[in-house]
Rosetta silent file (secondary structure, phi, psi, omega in degrees, C-alpha in Angstrom):
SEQUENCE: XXXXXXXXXXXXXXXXXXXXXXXXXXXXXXXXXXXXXXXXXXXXXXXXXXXXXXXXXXXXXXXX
SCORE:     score description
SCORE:     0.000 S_00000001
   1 L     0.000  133.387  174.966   65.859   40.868   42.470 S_00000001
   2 L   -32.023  116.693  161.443   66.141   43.296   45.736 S_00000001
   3 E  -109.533  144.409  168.617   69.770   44.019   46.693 S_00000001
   4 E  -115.167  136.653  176.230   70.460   44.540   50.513 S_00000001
   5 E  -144.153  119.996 -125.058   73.600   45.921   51.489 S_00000001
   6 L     1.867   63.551  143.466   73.835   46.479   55.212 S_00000001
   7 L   115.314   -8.592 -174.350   70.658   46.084   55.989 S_00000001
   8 E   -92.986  142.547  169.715   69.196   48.578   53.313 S_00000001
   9 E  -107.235  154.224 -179.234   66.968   47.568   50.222 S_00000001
  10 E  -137.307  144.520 -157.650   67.272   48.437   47.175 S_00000001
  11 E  -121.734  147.293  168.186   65.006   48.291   44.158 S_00000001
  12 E   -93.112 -165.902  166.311   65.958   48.541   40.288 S_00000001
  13 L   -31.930  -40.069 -133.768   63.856   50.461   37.876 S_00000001
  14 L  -110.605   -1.880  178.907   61.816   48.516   36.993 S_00000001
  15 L   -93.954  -18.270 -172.141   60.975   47.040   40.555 S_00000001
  16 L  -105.808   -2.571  176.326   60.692   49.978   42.299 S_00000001
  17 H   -89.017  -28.927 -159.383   58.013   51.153   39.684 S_00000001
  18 H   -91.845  -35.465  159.339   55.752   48.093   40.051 S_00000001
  19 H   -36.729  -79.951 -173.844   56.604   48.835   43.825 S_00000001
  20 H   -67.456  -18.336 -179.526   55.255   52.332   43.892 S_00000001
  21 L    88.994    9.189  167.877   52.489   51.433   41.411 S_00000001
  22 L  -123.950 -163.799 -171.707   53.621   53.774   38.743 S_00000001
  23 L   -72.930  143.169 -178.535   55.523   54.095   35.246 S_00000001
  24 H   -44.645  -53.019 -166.581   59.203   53.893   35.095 S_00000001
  25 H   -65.516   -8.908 -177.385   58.721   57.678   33.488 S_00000001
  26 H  -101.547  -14.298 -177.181   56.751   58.947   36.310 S_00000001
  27 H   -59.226  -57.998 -179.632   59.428   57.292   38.866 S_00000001
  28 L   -28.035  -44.057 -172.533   61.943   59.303   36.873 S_00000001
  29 L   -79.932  -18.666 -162.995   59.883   62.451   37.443 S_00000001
  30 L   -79.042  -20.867 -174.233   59.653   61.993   41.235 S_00000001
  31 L   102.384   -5.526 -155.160   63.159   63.653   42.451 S_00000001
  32 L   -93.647  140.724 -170.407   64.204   60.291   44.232 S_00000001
  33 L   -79.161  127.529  175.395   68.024   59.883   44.752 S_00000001
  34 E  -105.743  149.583  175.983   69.506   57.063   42.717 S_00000001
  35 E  -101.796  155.046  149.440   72.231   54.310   43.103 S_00000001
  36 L  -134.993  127.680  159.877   74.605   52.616   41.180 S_00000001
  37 L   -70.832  133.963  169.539   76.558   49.331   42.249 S_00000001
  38 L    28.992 -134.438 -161.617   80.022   49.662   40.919 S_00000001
  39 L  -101.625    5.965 -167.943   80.695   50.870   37.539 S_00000001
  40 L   -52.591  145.724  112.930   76.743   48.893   36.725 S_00000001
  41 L   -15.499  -69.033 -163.906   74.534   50.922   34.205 S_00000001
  42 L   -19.669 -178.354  177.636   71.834   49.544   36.553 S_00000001
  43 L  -151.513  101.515  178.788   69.805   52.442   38.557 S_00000001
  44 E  -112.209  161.749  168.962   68.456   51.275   42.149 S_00000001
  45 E  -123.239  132.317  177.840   66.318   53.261   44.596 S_00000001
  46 E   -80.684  166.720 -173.274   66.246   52.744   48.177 S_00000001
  47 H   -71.413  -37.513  174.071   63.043   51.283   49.724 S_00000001
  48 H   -47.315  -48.820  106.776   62.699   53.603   51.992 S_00000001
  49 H    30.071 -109.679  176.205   62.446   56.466   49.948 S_00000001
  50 H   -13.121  -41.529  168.734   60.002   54.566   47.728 S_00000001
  51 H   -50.540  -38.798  177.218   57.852   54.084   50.992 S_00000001
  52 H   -87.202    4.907  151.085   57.226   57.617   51.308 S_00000001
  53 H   -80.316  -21.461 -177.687   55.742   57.644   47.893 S_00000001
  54 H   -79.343  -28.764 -170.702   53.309   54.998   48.974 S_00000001
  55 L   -86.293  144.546 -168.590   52.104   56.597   52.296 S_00000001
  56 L   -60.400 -179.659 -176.263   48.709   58.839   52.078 S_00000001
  57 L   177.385  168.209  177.622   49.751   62.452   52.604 S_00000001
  58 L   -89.979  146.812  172.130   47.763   65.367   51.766 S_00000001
  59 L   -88.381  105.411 -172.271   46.921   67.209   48.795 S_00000001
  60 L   -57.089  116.614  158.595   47.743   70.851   47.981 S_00000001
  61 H    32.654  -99.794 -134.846   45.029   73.163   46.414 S_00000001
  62 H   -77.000    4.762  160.082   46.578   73.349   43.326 S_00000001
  63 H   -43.440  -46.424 -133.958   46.890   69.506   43.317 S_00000001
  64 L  -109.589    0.000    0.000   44.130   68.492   43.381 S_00000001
């Protein structure tokens, strides 16, 4: 389940992969700044973040 904490969302692992549409291990791979609640194990991502993996963008040369 989402947590919002002032007004920000936040996704755990396993929500924010099925978010972005890819593998927990490819989330991992992305560079995206992670949270922790208190002293929690858990791992959240904010949504925002995650949004800008979802939005088209262009592809570099060696991308592609």
């Amino acid at each position: 389940m989402p947590l919002e904490i002032d007004g920000k969302v936040y996704l755990n692992t396993n929500e924010s992969a099925k978010y972005v549409g890819i593998s927990r291990q490819t989330l991992n791979k992305k560079g995206l700044r992670k949270y922790q609640l208190g002293i929690a194990r858990d791992v959240y991502y904010l949504r925002d973040d995650l949004d800008q993996l979802r939005k088209l963008h262009p592809v570099k040369p060696d991308e592609a």
